[in-house]
TORKOL-4160 file (C-alpha; in steps of 0.2 Angstrom, whole numbers, padded with zeros to 4 digits, m for minus):
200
<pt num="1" X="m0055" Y="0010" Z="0153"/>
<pt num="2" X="m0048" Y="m0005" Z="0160"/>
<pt num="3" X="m0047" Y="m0022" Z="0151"/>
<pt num="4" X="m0056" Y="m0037" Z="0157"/>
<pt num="5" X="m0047" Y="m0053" Z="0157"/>
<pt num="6" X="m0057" Y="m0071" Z="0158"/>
<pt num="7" X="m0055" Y="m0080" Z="0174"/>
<pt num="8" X="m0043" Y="m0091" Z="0167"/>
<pt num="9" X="m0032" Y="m0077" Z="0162"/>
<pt num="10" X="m0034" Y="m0081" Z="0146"/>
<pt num="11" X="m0041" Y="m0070" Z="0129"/>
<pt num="12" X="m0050" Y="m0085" Z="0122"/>
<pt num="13" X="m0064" Y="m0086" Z="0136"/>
<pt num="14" X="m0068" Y="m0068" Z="0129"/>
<pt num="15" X="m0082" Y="m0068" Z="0114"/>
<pt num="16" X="m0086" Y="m0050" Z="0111"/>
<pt num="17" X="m0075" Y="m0033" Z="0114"/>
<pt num="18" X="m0083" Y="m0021" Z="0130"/>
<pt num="19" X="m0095" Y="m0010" Z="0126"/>
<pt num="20" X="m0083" Y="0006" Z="0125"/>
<pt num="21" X="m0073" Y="m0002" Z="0113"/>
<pt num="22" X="m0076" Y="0002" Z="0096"/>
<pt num="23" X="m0072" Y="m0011" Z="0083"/>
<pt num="24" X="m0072" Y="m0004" Z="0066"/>
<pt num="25" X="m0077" Y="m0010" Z="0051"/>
<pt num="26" X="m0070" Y="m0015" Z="0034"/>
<pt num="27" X="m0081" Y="m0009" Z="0020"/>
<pt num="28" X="m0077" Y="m0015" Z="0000"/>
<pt num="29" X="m0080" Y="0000" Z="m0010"/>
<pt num="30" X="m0071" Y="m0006" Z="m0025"/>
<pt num="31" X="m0062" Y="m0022" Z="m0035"/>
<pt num="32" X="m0050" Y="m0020" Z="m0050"/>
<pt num="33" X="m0043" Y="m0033" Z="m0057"/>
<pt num="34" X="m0026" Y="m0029" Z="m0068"/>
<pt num="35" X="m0025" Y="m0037" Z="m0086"/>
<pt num="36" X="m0012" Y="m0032" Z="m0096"/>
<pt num="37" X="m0016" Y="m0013" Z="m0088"/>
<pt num="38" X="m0006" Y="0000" Z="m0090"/>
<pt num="39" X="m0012" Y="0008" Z="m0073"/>
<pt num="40" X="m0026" Y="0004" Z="m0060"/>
<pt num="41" X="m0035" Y="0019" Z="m0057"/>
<pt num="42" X="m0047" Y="0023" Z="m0042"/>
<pt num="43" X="m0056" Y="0039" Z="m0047"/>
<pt num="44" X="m0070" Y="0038" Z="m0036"/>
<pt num="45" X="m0076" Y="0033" Z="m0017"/>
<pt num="46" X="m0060" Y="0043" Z="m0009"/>
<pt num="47" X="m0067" Y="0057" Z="m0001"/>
<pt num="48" X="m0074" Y="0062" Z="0018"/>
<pt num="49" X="m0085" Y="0048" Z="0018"/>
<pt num="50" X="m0071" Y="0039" Z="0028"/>
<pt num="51" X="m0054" Y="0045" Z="0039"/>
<pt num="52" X="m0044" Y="0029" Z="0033"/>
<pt num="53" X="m0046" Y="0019" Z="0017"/>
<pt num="54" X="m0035" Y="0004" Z="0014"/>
<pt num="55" X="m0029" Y="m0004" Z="m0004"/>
<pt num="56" X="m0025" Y="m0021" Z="m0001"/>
<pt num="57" X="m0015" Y="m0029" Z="m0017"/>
<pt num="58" X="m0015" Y="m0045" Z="m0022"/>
<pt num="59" X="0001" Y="m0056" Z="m0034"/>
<pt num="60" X="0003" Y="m0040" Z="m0042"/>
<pt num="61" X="0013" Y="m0047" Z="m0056"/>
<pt num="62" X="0026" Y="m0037" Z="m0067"/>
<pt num="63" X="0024" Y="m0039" Z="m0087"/>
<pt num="64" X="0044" Y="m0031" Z="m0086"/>
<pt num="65" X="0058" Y="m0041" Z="m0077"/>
<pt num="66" X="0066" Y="m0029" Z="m0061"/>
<pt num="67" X="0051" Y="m0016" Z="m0060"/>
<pt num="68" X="0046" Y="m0006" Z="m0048"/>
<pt num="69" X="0026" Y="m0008" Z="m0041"/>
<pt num="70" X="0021" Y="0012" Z="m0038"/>
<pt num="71" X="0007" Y="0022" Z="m0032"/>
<pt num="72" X="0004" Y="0038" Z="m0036"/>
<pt num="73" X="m0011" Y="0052" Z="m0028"/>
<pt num="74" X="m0020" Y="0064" Z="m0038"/>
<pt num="75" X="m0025" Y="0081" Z="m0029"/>
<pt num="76" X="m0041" Y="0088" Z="m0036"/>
<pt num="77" X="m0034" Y="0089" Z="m0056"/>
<pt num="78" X="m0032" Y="0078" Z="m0069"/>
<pt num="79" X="m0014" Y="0071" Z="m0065"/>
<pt num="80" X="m0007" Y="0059" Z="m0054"/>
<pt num="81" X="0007" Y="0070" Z="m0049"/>
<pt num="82" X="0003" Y="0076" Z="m0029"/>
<pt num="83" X="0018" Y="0083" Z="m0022"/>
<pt num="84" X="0024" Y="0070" Z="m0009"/>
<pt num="85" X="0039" Y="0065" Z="0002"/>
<pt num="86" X="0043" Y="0047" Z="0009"/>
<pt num="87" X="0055" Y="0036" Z="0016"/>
<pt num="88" X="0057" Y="0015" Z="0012"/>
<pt num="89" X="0067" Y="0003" Z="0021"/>
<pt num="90" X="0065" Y="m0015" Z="0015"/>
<pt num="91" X="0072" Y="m0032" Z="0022"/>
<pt num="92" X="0078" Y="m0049" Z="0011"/>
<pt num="93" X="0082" Y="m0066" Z="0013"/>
<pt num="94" X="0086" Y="m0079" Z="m0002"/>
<pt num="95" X="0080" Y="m0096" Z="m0004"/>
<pt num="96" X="0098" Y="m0103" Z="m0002"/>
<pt num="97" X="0097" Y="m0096" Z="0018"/>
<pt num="98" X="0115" Y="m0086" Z="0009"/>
<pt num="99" X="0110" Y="m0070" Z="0010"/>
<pt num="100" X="0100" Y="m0055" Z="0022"/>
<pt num="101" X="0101" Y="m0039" Z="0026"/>
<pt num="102" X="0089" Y="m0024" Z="0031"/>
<pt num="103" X="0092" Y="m0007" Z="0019"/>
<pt num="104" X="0086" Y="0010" Z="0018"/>
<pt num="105" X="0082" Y="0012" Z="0002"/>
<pt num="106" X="0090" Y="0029" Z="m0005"/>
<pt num="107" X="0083" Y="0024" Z="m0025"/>
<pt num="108" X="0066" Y="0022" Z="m0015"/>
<pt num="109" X="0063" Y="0039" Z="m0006"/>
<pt num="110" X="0057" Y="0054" Z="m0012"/>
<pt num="111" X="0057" Y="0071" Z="m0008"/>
<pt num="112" X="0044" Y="0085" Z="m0014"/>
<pt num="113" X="0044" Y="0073" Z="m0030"/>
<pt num="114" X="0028" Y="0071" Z="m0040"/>
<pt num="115" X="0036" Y="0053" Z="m0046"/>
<pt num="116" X="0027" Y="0037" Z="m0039"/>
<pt num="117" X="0032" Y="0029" Z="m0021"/>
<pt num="118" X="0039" Y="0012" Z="m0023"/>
<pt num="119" X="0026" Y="m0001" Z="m0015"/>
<pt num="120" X="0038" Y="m0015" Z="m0021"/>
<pt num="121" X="0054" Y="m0015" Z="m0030"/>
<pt num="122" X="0063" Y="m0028" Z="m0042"/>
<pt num="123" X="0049" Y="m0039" Z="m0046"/>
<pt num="124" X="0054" Y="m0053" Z="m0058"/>
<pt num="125" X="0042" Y="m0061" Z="m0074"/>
<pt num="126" X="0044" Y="m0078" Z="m0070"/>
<pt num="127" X="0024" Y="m0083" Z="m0065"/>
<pt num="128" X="0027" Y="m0087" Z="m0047"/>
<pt num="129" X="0035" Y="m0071" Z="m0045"/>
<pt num="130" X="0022" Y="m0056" Z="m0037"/>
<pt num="131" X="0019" Y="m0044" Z="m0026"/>
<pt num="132" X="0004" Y="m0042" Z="m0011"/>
<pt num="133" X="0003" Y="m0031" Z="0003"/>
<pt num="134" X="m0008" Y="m0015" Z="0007"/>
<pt num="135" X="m0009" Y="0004" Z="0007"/>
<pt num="136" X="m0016" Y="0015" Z="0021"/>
<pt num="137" X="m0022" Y="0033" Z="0017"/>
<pt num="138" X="m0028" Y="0045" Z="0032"/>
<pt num="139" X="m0039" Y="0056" Z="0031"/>
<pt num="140" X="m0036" Y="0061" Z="0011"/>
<pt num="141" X="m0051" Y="0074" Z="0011"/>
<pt num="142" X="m0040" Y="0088" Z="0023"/>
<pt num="143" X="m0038" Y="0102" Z="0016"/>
<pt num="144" X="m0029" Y="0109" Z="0032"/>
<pt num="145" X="m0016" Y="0095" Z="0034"/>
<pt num="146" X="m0003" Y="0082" Z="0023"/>
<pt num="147" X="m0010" Y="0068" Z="0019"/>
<pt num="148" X="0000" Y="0052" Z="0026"/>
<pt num="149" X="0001" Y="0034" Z="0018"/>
<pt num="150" X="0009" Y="0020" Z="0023"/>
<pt num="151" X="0011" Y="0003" Z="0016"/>
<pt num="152" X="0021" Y="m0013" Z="0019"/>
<pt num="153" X="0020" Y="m0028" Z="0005"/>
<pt num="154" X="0029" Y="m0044" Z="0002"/>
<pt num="155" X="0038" Y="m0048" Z="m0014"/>
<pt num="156" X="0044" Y="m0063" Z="m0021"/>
<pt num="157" X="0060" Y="m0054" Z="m0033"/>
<pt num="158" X="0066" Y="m0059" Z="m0051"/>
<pt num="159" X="0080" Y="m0068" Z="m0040"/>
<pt num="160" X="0068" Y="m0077" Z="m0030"/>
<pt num="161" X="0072" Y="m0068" Z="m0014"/>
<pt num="162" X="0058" Y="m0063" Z="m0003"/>
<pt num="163" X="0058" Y="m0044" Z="0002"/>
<pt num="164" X="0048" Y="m0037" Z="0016"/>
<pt num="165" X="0045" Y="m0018" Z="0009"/>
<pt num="166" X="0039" Y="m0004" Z="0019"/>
<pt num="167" X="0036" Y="0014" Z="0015"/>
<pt num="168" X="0029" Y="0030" Z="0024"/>
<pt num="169" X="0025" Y="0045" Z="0018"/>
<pt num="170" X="0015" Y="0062" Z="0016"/>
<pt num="171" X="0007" Y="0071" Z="0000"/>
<pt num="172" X="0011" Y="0088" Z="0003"/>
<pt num="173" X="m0002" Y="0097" Z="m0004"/>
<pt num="174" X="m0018" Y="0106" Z="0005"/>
<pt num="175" X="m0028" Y="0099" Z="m0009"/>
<pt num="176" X="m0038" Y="0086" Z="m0005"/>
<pt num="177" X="m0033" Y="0069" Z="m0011"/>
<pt num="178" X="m0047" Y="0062" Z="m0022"/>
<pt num="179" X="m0038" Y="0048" Z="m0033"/>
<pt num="180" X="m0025" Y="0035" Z="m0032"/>
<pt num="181" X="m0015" Y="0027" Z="m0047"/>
<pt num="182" X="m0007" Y="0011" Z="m0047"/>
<pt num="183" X="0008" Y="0005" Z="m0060"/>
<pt num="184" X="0026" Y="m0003" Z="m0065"/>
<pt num="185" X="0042" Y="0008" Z="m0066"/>
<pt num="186" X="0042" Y="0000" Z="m0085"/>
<pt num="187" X="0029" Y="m0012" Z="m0092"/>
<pt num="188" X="0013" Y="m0014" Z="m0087"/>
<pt num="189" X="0004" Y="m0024" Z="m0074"/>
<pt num="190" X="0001" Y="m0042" Z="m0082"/>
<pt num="191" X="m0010" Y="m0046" Z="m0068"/>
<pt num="192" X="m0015" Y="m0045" Z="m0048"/>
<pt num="193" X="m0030" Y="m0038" Z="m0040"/>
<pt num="194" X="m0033" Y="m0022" Z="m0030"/>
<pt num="195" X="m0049" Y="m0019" Z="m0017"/>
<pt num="196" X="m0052" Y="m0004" Z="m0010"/>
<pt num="197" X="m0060" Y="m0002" Z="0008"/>
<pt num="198" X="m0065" Y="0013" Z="0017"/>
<pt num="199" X="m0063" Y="0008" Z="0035"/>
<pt num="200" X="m0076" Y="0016" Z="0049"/>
């Protein structure tokens, strides 16, 4: 398929994609809204209706100075606890232009763990302190193949730093994945929204 550019060579004379190019579409399946939760649980709408769903996360804010934000996959049972291996790198910068640096995160990765994969780590409780970002989940109703996720967020840290976190991984399991679980390392999740889209 070749790619059709304006006479002008420029993209904005172009108002519509070609008609062999599909666009996709973004479809709200659910809203929670954390209050003091313990956890935010999604317990319905993952199954083979979509390949893709998406989590976006908004100032996700930590009731517990230096928590971890974490998300965690159930595999058919009643536990969040699907077997899963990831890796995280993250990248930081202070407000004082001091100090950066880009890490592979050896405290962040798992491997075969049923723990929950960090989303965000060292989040403060000061109130401008938070986390946002988003999760991809691929094709979570395989019972042939792992299940993947990736997820990249910013975090404004109890030492007001910013950190760019992202993680990758897999749930290793043949189950199907049919829930995903939000929390904190310690302490609940004093507040932050969490949408969940099924993307076509």
């Amino acid at each position: 398929m070749a790619i059709k550019v304006a006479n002008n060579q420029s993209l904005t004379a172009i108002t519509a994609l070609p008609s062999a190019v599909s666009g996709g579409a973004m479809t709200l399946l659910e809203t929670q809204t954390a209050s003091s939760s313990d956890t935010l649980d999604f317990t319905s709408n993952i199954d083979d209706t979509y390949d893709e769903y998406v989590f976006k996360f908004y100032n996700i804010h930590a009731a517990t100075d230096a928590a971890h934000f974490l998300v965690n996959f159930r595999d058919g049972g009643s536990a969040f606890d699907a077997t899963k291996t990831n890796t995280v790198i993250y990248a930081y910068h202070d407000e004082a232009d001091s100090e950066a640096d880009v890490i592979y995160s050896g405290g962040g990765d798992l491997a075969q763990s049923t723990a929950g994969s960090r989303l965000g780590g060292n989040l403060g409780v000061d109130n401008d302190h938070c986390c946002s970002g988003e999760l991809h989940l691929f094709n979570p109703s395989s019972t042939t193949f792992v299940k993947h996720f990736i997820s990249s967020s910013s975090v404004y840290s109890r030492e007001s730093w910013n950190y760019n976190w992202s993680s990758a991984g897999y749930c290793n399991v043949t189950a199907a994945i049919d829930g995903v679980n939000f929390s904190m390392s310690s302490g609940n999740i004093d507040a932050g929204v969490i949408k969940l889209y099924g993307i076509s």
